[in-house]
C-alpha positions in Angstrom: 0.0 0.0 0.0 3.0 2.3 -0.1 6.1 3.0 -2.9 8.1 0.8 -0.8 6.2 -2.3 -0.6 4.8 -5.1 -3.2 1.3 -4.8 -4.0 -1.4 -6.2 -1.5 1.3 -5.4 1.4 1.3 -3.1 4.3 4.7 -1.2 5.3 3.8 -1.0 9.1 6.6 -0.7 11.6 9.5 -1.2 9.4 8.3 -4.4 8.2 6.2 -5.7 5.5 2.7 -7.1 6.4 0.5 -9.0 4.1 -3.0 -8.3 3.5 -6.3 -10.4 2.5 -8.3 -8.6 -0.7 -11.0 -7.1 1.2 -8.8 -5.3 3.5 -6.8 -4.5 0.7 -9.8 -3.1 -1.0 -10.8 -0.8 2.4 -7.1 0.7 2.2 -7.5 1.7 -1.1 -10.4 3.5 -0.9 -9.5 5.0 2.6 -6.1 6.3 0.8 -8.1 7.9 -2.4 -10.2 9.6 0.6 -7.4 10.7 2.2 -5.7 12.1 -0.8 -8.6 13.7 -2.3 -9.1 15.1 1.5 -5.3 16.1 1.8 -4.0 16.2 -1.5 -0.6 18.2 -0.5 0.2 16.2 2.8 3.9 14.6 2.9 2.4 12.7 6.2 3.7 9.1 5.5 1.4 7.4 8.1 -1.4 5.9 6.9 -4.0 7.7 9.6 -4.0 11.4 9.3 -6.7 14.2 10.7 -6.6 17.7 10.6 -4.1 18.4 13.1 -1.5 15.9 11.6 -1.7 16.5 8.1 0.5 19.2 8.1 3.1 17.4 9.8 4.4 14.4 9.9 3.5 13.1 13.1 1.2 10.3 13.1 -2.2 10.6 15.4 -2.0 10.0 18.5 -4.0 7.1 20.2 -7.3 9.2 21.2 -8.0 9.7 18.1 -8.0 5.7 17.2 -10.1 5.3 21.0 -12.5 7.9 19.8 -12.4 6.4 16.1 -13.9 3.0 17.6 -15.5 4.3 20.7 -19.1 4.2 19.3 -18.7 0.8 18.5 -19.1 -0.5 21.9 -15.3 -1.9 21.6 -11.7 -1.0 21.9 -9.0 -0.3 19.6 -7.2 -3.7 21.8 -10.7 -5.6 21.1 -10.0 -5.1 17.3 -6.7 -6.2 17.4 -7.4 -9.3 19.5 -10.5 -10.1 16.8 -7.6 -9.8 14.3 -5.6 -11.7 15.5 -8.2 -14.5 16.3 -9.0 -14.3 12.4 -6.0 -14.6 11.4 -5.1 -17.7 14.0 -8.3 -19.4 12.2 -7.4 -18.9 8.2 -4.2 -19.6 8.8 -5.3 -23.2 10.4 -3.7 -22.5 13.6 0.3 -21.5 12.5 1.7 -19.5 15.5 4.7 -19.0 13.4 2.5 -16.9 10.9 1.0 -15.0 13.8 4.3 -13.9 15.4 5.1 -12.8 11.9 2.2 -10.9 10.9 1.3 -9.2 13.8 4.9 -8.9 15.8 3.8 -10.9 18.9 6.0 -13.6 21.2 5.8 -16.8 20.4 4.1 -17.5 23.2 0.9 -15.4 22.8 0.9 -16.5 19.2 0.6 -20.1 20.6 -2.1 -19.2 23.2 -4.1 -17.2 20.1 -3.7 -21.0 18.1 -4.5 -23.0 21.3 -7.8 -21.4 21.9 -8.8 -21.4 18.5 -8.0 -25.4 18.7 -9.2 -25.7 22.3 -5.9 -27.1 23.4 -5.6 -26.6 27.3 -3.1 -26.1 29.4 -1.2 -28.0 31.8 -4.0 -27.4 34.4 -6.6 -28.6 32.0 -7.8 -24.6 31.5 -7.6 -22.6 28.3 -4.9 -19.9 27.9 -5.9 -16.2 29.5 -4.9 -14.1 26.4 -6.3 -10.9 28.0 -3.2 -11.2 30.2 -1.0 -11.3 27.3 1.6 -8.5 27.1 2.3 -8.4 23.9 -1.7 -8.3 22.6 -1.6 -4.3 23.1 1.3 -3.2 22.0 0.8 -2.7 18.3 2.5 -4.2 15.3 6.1 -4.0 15.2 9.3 -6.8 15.2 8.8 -9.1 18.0 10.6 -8.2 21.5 13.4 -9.5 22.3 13.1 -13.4 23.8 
């Protein structure tokens, strides 16, 4: 979706992100909305408003809270749906998770073990509302 990346990619935190035709689609239109909106911006993030198309700063994280407030849900809730989604198409490959989304290894396995309804040790299913990682964006993994 940028210069700098293949067609039906993201560029998102230095790395490149792969993305399904119907999101694909949405990115499209939102960018010919954005341009036709901002047509001189030199913002490189994909998510501008008013006060950050001048600049190059990218919004700040009220703006995604208030962007998904009327839904009922958080921004964290979309990403955790995401990343359920994903767990499910991909047929339960942690490895694809922690790839796609920059997440441990170990909250990509919890996001595959619920979708397969392995338990744990104790015979309970992961928590992955605990998980560190689930809320901290897209980006490379941490350091293990």
């Amino acid at each position: 979706m940028t210069s700098t990346s293949p067609p039906g990619t993201l560029l998102a935190g230095g790395r490149v992100r792969p993305l399904d035709r119907l999101t694909a689609g949405q990115l499209r239109t939102w960018l010919q909305a954005r341009h036709a909106r901002w047509p001189a911006t030199a913002n490189p993030h994909l998510l501008i408003n008013l006060s950050t198309a001048g600049g190059l700063e990218p919004v700040g994280r009220g703006f995604i809270h208030a962007a998904v407030y009327g839904l009922g849900i958080t921004a964290q809730d979309l990403r955790a749906d995401r990343l359920h989604d994903e767990a499910q198409a991909s047929g339960g490959d942690p490895l694809r998770l922690a790839h796609l989304f920059g997440i441990s290894d170990g909250t990509a396995i919890r996001y595959c073990a619920e979708l397969t309804q392995i338990s744990t040790p104790d015979g309970s299913l992961p928590r992955l509302s605990a998980s560190p990682d689930v809320g901290r964006g897209p980006g490379p993994p941490p350091d293990q």
